[in-house]
Short mmCIF file of the C-alpha atoms (twelve columns), coordinates in Angstrom:
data_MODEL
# 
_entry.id   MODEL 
# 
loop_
_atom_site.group_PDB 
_atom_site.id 
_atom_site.type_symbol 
_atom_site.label_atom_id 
_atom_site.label_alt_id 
_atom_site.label_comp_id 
_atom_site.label_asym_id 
_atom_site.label_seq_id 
_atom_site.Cartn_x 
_atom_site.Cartn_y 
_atom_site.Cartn_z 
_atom_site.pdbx_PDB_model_num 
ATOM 1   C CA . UNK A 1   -18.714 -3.645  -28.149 1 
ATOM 2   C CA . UNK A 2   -19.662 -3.021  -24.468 1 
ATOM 3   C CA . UNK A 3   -21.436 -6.074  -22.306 1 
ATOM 4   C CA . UNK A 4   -24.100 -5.463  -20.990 1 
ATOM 5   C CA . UNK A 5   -24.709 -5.106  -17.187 1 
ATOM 6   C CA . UNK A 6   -26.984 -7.319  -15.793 1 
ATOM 7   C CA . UNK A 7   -28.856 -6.304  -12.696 1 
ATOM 8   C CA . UNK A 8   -30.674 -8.997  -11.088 1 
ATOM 9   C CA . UNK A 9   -34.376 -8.747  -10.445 1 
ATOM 10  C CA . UNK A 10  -33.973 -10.088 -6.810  1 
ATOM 11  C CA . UNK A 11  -34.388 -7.267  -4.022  1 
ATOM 12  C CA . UNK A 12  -31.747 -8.358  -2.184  1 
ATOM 13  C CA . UNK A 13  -29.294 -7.293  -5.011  1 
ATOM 14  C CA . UNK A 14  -30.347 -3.828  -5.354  1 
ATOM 15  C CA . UNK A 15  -28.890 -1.991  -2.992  1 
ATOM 16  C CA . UNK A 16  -25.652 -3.787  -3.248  1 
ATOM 17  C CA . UNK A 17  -25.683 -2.811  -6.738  1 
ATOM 18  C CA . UNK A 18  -26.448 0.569   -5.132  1 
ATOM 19  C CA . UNK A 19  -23.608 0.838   -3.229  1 
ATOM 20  C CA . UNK A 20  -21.130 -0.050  -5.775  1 
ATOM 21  C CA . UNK A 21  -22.534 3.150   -8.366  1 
ATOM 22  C CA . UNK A 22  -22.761 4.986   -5.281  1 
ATOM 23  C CA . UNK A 23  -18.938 4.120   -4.694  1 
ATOM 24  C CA . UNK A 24  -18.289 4.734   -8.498  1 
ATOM 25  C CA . UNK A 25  -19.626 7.933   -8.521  1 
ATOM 26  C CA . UNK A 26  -16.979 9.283   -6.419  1 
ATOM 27  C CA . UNK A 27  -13.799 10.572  -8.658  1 
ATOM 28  C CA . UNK A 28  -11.235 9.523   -6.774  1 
ATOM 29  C CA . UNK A 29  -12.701 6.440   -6.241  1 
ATOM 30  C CA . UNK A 30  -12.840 5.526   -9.871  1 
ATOM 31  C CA . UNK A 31  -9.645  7.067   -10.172 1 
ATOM 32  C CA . UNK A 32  -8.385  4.308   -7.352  1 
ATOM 33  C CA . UNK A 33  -10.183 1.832   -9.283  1 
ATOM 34  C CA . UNK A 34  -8.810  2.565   -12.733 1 
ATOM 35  C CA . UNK A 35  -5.061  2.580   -11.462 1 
ATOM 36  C CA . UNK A 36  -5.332  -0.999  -8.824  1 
ATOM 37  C CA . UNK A 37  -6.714  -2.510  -12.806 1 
ATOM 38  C CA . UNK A 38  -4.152  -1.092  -14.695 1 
ATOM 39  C CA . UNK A 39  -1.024  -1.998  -12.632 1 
ATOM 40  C CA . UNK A 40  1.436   -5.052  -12.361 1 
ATOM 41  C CA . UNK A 41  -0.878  -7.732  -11.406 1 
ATOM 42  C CA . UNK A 42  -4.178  -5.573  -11.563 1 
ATOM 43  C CA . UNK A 43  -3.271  -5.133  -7.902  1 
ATOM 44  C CA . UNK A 44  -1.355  -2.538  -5.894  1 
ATOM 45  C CA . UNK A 45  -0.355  -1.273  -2.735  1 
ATOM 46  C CA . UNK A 46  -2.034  1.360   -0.937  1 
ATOM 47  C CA . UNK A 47  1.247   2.854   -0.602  1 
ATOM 48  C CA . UNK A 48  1.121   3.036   -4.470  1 
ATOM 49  C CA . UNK A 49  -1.737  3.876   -4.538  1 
ATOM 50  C CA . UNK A 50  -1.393  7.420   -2.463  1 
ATOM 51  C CA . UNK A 51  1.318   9.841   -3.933  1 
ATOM 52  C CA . UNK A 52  -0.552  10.183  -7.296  1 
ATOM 53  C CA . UNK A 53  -4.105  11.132  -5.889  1 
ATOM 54  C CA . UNK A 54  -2.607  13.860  -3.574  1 
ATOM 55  C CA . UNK A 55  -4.775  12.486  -0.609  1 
ATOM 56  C CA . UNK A 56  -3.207  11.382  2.600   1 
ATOM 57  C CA . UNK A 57  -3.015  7.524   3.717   1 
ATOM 58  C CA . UNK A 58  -5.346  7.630   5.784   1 
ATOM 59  C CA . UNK A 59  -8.128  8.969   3.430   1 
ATOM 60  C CA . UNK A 60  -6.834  6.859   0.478   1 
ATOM 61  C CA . UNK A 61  -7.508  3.847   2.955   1 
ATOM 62  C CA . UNK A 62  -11.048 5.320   3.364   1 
ATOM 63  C CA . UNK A 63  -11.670 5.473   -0.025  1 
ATOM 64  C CA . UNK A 64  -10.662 1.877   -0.540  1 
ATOM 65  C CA . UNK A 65  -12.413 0.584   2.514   1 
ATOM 66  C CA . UNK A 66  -15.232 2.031   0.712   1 
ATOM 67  C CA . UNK A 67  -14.598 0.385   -2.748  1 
ATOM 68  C CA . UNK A 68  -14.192 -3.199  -0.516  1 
ATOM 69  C CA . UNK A 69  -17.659 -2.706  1.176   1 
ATOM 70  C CA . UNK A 70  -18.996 -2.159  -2.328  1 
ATOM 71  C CA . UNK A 71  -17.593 -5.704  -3.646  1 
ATOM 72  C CA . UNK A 72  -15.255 -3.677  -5.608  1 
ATOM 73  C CA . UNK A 73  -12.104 -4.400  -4.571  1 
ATOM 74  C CA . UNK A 74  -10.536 -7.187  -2.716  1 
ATOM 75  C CA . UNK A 75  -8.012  -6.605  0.128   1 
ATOM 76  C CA . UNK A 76  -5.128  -8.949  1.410   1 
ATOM 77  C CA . UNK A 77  -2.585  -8.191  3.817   1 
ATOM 78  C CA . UNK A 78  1.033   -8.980  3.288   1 
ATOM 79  C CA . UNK A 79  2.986   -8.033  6.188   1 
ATOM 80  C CA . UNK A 80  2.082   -4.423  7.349   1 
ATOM 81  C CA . UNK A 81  0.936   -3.864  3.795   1 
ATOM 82  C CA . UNK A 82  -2.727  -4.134  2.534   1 
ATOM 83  C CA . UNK A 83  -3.016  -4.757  -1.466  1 
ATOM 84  C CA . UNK A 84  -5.555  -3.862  -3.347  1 
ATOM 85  C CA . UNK A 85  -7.412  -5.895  -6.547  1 
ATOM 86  C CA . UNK A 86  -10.324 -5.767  -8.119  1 
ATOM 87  C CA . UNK A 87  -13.261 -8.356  -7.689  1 
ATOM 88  C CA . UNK A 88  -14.762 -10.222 -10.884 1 
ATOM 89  C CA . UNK A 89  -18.118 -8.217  -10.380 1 
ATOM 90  C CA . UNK A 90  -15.686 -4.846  -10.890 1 
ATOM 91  C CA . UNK A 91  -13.791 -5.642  -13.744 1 
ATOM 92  C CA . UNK A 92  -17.107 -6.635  -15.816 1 
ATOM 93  C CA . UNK A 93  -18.593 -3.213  -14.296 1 
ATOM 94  C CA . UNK A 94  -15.771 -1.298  -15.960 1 
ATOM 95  C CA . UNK A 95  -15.936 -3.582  -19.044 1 
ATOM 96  C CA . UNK A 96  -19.557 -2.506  -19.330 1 
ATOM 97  C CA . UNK A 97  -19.018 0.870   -19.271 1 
ATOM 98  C CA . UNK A 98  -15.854 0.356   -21.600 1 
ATOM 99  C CA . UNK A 99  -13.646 1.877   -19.455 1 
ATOM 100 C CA . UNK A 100 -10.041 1.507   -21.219 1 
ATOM 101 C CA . UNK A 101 -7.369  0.428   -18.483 1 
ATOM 102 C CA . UNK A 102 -3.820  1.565   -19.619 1 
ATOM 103 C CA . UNK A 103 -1.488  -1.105  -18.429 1 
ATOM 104 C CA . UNK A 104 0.580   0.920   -15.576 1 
ATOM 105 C CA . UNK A 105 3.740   0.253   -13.537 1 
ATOM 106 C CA . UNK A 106 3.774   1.267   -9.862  1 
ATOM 107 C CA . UNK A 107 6.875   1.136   -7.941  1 
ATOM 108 C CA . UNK A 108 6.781   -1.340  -5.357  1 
ATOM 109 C CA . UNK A 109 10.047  -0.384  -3.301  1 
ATOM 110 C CA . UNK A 110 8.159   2.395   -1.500  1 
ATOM 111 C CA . UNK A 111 6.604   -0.093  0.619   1 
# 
């Protein structure tokens, strides 16, 4: 059974709300989503994150820069290294929309 999203009746939450179907709505964006949840940690890499979506760096990083704006993912730098999880208001998001996350390995020793 899916929960239910709530969207808040305040103005001020609409066009965050918005922004995050607006950042949802792009495929490789959801795609980017859908692997940082289903790997080690339900966080990755962006270095992980780039050799399966056929993008370069740099316009991975876009796409996640994007997803961060959109309170959908939360960023921390280790090192050189920026990794990638998602935020409490994304995983109920996908849990609304029961979007299955298959449990997913990425190597780490790339970075």
């Amino acid at each position: 059974m899916s929960t239910p999203v709530t969207i808040m009746k305040s103005p001020t939450d609409l066009p965050l709300i918005a922004a995050q179907f607006k950042a949802l709505g792009d495929p490789t964006r959801l795609e980017l989503m859908v692997t940082v949840a289903g790997s080690a940690n339900s966080e990755a890499c962006v270095c992980d994150l780039t050799p399966d979506t056929g993008l370069t760096q740099g316009t991975v990083s876009h796409h996640l820069r994007i997803l961060v704006e959109a309170g959908l993912l939360e960023r921390s730098q280790r090192g050189k290294w920026s990794y990638y999880s998602l935020t409490t208001a994304a995983e109920k998001l996908l849990a609304s929309f029961n979007i299955a996350i298959p449990l997913r390995v990425l190597k780490q020793d790339d970075c």
